[in-house]
N, C-alpha and C positions, 0 to 999 in steps of 0.2 A: 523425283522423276526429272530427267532431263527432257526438255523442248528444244529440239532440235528444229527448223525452220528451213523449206529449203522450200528455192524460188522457181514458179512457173508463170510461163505467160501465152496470151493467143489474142489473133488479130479477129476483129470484126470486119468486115465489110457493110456498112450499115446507110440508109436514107440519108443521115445527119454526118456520114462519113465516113472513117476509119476508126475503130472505138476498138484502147487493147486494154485486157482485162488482165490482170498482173497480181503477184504476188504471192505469200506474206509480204508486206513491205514495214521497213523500220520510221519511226518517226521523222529520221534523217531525210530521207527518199522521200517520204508525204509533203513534207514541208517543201518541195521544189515545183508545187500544184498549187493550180486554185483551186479550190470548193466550190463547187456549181450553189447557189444560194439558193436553190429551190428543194437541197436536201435540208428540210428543216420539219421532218415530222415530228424527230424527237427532243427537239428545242430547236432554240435559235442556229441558222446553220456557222457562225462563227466557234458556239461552243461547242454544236455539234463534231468540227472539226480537230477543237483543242482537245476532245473525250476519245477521239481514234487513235490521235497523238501518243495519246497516254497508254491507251489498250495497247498498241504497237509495241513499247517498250516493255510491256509484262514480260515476266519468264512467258508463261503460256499461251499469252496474248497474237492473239493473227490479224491483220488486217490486208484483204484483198481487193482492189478499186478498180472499176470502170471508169475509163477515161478516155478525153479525147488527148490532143497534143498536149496541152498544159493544163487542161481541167477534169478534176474528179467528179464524175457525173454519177458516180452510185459506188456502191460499198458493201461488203458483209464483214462481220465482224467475230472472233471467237475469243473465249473466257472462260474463267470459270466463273459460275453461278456468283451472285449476291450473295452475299453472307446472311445474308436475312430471309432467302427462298428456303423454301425445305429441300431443293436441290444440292445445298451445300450441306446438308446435318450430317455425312456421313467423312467429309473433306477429304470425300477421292478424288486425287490426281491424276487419275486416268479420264475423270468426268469433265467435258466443256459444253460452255452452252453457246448456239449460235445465239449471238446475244441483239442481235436488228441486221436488217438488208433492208435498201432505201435505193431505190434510181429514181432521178430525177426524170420528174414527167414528162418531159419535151423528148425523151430517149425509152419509153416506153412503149413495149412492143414487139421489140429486139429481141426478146429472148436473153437481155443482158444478166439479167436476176439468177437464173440457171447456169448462162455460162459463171458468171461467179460463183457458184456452186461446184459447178463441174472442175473448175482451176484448182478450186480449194483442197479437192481432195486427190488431186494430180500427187500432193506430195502423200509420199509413201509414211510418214511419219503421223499422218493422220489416223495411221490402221492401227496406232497404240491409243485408240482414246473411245472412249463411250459420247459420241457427239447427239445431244440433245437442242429441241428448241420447240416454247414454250408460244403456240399460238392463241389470241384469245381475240376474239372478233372486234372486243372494241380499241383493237389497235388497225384494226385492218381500214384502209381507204375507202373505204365504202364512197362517201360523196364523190370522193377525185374520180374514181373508175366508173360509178354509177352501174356496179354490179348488185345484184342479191347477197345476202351472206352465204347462202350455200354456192352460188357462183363463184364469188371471190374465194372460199375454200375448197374449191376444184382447182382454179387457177394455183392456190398457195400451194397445192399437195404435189401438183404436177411439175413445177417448180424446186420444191424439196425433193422430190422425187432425183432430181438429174442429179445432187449431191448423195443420195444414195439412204436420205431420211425416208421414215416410214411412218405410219399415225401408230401407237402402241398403248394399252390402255395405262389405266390410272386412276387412281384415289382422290389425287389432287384436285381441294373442295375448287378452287379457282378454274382447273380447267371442267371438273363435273358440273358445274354452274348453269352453264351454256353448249347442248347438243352440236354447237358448231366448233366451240374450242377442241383444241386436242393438244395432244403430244406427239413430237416427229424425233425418230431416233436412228441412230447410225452404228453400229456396235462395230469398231475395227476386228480385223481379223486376227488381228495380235492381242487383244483385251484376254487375260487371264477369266478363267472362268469362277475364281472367286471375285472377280468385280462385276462380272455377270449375274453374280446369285447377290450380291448388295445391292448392285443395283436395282434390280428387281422389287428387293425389300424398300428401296428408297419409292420406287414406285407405286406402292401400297402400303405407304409408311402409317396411313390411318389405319388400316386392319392392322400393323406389325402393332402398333400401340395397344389396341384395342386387345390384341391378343397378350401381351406380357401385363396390360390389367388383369386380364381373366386367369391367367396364371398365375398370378404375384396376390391372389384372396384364396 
């Protein structure tokens, strides 16, 4: 499958300033920023920045930033799944995962986290892909926001929501674990409807098993 990439951007007007929200952008383009150091929920924010670097350069890899003049104050990112999720068992091309969004807290509030949503799927080449993402409470800020979980998962939904994700069910023991986990899904308009019927089966991959046991005695 070819990943084609093509660039959009939009201005904020914001308390903190003029904040423009841009992208896919290439490794080249990132590296001419700073990294705000307060993105560091999923490690330290130096290697945080050298793992977007990297995402950037995939074939299928997107990376979309919130910024101010020269500092990356938030991010969302696309990929495809780990090789290790049961999201990858079936290694459809057409499948990406929002794979983390992070704005730095002092920019919190804005509505930054959506508009990077909303840019993301500006490009028309995102209507070729089945976009998933994988929420599970204890990733979620709880102490930083000092919301509820079911509060912070209003905030997540409505947020996913403006990129055009939806909560959709699921087998997946990780997300059935926890009544607040879920799954958010984006099906382009262009997706073939046989990767609509895998997908599906990826998404109940515990009954698909369970079912070719009961078949297969």
């Amino acid at each position: 499958m070819k990943h084609d990439k093509n660039y959009h951007s939009l201005q904020l007007d914001t308390e903190q300033g003029n904040i423009i929200v841009e992208g896919p952008l290439p490794s080249s383009a990132l590296k001419a920023y700073h990294f705000h150091e307060g993105l560091s929920a999923f490690r330290p924010a130096p290697k945080q920045f050298e793992a977007l670097q990297d995402i950037a350069d995939f074939p299928e890899g997107r990376i979309v930033i919130a910024r101010t003049a020269d500092t990356i104050i938030g991010y969302v990112t696309y990929l495809y799944p780990d090789p290790l999720e049961r999201w990858s068992e079936f290694n459809m091309d057409d499948l990406i995962e929002l794979g983390a969004i992070e704005i730095a807290a002092d920019y919190r509030g804005n509505k930054i986290g959506s508009h990077l949503l909303s840019v993301s799927m500006l490009d028309e080449e995102m209507e070729n892909y089945i976009i998933i993402s994988t929420e599970y409470y204890w990733h979620w800020d709880l102490k930083g926001t000092k919301l509820s979980v079911w509060n912070y998962r209003k905030v997540m939904e409505k947020m996913m929501y403006a990129g055009g994700l939806t909560p959709a069910p699921t087998d997946d023991p990780e997300i059935v674990s926890h009544p607040a986990n879920c799954l958010m899904v984006r099906i382009g308009k262009n997706v073939p409807k046989s990767s609509i019927e895998q997908f599906d089966k990826l998404r109940f991959l515990q009954r698909e098993k369970y079912r070719s046991l009961r078949e297969g005695i």
